[in-house]
N, CA, C and O atoms as a GROMACS GRO file, in nm:
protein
  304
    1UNK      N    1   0.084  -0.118   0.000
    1UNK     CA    2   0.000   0.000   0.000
    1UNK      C    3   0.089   0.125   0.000
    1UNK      O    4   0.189   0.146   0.068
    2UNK      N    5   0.027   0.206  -0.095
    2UNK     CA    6   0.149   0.313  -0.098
    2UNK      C    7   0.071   0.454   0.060
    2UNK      O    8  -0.046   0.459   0.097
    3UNK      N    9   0.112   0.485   0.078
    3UNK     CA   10   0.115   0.564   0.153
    3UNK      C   11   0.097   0.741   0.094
    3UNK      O   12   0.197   0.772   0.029
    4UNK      N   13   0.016   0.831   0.104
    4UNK     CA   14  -0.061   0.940   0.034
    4UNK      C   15   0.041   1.074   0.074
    4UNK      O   16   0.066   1.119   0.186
    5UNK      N   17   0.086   1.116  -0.058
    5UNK     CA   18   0.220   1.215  -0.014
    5UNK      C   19   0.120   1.327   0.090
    5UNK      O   20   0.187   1.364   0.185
    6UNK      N   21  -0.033   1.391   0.091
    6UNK     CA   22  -0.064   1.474   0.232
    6UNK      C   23  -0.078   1.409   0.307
    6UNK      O   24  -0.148   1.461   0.394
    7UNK      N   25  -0.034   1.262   0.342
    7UNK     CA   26  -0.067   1.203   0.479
    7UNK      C   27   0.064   1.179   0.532
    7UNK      O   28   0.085   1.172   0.653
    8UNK      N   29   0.150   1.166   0.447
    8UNK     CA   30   0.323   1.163   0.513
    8UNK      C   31   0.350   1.313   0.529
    8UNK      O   32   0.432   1.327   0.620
    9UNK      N   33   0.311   1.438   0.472
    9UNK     CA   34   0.328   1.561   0.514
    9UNK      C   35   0.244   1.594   0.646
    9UNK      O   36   0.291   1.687   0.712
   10UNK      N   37   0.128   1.533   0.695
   10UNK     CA   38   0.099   1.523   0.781
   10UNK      C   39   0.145   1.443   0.906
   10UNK      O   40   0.176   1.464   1.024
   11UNK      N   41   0.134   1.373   0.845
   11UNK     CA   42   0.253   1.239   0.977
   11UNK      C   43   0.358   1.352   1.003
   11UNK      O   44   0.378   1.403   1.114
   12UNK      N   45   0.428   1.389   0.874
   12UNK     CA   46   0.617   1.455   0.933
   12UNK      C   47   0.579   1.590   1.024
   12UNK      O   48   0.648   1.616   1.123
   13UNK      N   49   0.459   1.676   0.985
   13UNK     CA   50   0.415   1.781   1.086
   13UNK      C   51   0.386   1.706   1.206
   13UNK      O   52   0.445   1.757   1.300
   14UNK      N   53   0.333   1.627   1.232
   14UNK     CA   54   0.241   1.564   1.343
   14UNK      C   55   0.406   1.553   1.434
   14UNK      O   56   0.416   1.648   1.511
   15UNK      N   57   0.488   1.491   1.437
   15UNK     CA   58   0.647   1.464   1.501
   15UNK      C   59   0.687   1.628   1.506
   15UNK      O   60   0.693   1.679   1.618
   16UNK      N   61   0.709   1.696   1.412
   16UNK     CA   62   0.759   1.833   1.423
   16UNK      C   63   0.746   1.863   1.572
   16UNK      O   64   0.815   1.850   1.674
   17UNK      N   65   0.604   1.916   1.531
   17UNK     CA   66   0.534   1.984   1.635
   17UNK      C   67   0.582   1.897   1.778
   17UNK      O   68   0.639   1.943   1.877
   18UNK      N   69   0.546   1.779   1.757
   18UNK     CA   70   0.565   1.688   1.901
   18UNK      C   71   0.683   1.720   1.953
   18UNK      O   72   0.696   1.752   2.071
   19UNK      N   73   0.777   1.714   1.873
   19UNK     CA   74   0.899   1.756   1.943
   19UNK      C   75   0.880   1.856   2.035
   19UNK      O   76   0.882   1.837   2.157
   20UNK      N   77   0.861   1.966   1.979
   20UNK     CA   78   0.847   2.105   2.018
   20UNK      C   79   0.779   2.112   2.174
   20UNK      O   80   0.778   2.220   2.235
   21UNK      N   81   0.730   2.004   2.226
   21UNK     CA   82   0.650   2.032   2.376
   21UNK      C   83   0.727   2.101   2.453
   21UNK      O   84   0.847   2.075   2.455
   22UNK      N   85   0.679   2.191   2.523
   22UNK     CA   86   0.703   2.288   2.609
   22UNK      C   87   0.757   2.163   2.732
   22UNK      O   88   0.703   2.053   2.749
   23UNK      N   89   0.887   2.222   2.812
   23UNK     CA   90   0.906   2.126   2.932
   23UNK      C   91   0.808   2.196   3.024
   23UNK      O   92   0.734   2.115   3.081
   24UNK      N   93   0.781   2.352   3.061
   24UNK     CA   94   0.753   2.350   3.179
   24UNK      C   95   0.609   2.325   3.159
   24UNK      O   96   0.548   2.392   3.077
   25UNK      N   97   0.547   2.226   3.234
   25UNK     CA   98   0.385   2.253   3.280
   25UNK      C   99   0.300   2.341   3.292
   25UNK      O  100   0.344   2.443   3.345
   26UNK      N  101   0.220   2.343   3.271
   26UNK     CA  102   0.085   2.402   3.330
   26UNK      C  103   0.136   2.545   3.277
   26UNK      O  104   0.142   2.635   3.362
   27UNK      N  105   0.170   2.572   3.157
   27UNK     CA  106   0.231   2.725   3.103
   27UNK      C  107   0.113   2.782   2.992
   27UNK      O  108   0.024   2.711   2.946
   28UNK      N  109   0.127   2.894   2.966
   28UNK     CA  110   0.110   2.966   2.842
   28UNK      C  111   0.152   2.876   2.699
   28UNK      O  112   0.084   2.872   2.596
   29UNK      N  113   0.285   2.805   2.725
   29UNK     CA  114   0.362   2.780   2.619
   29UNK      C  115   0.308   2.648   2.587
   29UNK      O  116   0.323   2.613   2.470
   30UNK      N  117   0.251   2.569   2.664
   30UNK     CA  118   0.202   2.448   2.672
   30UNK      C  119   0.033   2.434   2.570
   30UNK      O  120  -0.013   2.362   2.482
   31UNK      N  121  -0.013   2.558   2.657
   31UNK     CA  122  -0.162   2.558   2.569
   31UNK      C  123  -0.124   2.593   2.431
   31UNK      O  124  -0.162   2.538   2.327
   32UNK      N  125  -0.029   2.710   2.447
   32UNK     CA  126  -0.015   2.706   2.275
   32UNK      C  127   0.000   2.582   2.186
   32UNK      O  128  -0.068   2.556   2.087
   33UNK      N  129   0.112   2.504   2.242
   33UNK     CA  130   0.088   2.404   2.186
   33UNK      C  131   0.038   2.291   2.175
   33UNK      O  132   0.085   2.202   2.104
   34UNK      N  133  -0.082   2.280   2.258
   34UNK     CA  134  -0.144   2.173   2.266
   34UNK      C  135  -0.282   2.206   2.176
   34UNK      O  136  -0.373   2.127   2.150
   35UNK      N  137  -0.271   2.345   2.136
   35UNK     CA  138  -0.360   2.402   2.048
   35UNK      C  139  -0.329   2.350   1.910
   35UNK      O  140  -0.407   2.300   1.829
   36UNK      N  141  -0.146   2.382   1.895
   36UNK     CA  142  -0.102   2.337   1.731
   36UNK      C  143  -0.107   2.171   1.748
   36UNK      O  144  -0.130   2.094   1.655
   37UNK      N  145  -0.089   2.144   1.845
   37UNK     CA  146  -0.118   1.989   1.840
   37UNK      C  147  -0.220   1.948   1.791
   37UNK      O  148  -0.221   1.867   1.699
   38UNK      N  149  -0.383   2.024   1.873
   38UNK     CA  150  -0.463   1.991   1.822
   38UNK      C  151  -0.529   2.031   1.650
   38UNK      O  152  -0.628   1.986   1.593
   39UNK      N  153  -0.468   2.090   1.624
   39UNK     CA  154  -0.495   2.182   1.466
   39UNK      C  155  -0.401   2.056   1.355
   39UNK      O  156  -0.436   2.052   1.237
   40UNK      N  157  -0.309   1.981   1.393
   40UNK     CA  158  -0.210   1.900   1.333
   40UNK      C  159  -0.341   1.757   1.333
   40UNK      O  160  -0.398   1.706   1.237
   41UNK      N  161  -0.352   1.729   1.469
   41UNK     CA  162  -0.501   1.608   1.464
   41UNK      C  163  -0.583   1.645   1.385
   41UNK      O  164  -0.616   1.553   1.312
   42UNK      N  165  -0.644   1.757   1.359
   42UNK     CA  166  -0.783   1.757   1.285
   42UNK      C  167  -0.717   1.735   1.149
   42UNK      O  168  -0.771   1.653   1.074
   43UNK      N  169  -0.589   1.810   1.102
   43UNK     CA  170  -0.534   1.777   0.985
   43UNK      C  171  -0.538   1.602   0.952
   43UNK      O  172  -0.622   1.541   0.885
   44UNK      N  173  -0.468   1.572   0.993
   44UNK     CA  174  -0.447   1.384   1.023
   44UNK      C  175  -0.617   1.382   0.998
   44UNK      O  176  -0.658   1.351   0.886
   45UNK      N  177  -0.710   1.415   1.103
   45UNK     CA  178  -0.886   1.319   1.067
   45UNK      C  179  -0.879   1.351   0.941
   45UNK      O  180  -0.868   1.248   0.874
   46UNK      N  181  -0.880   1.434   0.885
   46UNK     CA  182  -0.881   1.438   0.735
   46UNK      C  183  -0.828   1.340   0.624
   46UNK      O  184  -0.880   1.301   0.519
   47UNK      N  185  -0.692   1.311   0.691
   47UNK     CA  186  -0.628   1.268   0.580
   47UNK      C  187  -0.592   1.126   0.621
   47UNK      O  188  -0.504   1.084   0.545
   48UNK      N  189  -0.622   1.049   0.700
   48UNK     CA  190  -0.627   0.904   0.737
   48UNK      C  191  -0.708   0.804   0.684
   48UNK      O  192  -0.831   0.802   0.672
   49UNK      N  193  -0.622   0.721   0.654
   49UNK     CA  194  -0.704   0.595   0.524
   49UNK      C  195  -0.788   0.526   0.632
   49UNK      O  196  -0.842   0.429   0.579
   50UNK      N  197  -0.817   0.533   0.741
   50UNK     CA  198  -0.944   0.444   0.854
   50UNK      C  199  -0.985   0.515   0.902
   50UNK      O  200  -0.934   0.609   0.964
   51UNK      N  201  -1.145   0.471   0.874
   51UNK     CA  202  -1.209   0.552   0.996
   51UNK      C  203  -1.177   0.558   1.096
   51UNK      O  204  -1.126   0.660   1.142
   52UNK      N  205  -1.201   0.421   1.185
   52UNK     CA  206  -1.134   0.474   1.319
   52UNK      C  207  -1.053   0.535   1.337
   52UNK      O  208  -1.062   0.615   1.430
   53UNK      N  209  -0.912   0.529   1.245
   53UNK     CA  210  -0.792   0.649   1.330
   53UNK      C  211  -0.845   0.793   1.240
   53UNK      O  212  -0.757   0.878   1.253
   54UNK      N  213  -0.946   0.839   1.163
   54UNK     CA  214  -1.024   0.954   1.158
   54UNK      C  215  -1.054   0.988   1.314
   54UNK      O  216  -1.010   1.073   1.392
   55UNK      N  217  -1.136   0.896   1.322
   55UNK     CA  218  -1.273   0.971   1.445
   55UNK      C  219  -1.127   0.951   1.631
   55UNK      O  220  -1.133   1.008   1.740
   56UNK      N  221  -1.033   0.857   1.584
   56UNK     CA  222  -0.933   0.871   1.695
   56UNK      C  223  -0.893   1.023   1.712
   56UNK      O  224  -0.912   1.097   1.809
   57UNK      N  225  -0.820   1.053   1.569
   57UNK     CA  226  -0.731   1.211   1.558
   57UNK      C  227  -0.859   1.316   1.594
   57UNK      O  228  -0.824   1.387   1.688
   58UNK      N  229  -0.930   1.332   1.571
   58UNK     CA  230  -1.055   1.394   1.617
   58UNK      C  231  -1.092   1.412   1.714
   58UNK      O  232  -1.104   1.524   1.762
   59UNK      N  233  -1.122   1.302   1.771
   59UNK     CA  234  -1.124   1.308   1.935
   59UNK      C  235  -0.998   1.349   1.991
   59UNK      O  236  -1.003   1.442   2.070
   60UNK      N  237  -0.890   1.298   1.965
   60UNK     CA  238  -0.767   1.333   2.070
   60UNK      C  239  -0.750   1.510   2.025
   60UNK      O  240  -0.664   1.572   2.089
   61UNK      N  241  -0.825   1.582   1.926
   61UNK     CA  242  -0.777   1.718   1.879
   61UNK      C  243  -0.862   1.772   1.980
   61UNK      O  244  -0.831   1.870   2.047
   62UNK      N  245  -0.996   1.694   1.994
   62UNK     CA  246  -1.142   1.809   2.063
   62UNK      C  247  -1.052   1.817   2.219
   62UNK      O  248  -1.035   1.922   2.280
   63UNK      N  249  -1.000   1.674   2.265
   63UNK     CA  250  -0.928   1.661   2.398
   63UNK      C  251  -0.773   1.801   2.390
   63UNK      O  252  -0.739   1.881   2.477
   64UNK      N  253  -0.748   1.791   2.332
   64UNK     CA  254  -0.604   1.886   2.342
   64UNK      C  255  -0.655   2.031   2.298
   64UNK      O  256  -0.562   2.111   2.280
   65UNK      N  257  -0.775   2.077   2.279
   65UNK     CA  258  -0.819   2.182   2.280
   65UNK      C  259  -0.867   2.206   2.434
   65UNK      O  260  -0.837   2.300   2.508
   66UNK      N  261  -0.968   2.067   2.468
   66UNK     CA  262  -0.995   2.113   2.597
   66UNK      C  263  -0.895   2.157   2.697
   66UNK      O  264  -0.908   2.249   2.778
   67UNK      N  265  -0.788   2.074   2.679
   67UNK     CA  266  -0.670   2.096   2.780
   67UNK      C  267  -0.616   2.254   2.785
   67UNK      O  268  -0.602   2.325   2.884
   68UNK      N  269  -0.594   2.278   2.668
   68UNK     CA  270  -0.563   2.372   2.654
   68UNK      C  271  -0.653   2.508   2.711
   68UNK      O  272  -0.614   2.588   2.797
   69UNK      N  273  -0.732   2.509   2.667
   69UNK     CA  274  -0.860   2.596   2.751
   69UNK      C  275  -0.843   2.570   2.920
   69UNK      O  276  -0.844   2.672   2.990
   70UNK      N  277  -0.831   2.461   2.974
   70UNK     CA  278  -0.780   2.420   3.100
   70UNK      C  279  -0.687   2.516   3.164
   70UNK      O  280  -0.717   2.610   3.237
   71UNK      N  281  -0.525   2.463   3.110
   71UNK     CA  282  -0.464   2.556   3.115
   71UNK      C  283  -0.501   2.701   3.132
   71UNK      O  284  -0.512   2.755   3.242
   72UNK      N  285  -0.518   2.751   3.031
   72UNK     CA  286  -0.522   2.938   3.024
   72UNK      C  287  -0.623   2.951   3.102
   72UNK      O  288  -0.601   3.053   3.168
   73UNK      N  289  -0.743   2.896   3.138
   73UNK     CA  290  -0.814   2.913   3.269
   73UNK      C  291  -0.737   2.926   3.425
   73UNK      O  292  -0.748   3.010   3.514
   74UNK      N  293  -0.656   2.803   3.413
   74UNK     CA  294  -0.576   2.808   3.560
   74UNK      C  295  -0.501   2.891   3.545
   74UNK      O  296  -0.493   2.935   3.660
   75UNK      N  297  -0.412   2.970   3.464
   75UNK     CA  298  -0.336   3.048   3.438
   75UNK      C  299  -0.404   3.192   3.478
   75UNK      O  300  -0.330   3.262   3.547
   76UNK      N  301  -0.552   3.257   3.443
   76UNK     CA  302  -0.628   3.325   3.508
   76UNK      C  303  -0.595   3.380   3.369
   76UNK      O  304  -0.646   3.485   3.331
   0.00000   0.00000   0.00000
């Protein structure tokens, strides 16, 4: 099975970004990126040959939005 050149540009963003996690906790810098995290998942539901890992990246994006909202709440 060949593999879909926007789904390996997605996969290689999806690691980018991962790298990039903020060390300190519970930050500003964290929601930001748990925001681009989640914006990289909805990319992926799009472009994933199974449903299930669709409606997976989807869910784990709606979850890393919530977090994020979390965050900048406790943050005040």
């Amino acid at each position: 099975m060949t593999i879909p050149a926007e789904l390996k540009r997605s996969l290689k963003r999806l690691r980018e970004v991962r790298a990039r996690r903020p060390a300190e906790a519970q930050s500003l810098a964290l929601a930001e990126w748990r925001d681009e995290m989640a914006d990289v998942l909805d990319e992926l539901a799009e472009r994933l040959l199974f449903e299930s890992d669709r409606e997976q990246a989807a869910t784990e994006a709606e979850a890393a939005r919530a977090q994020a909202s979390e965050i900048r709440a406790r943050l005040g």
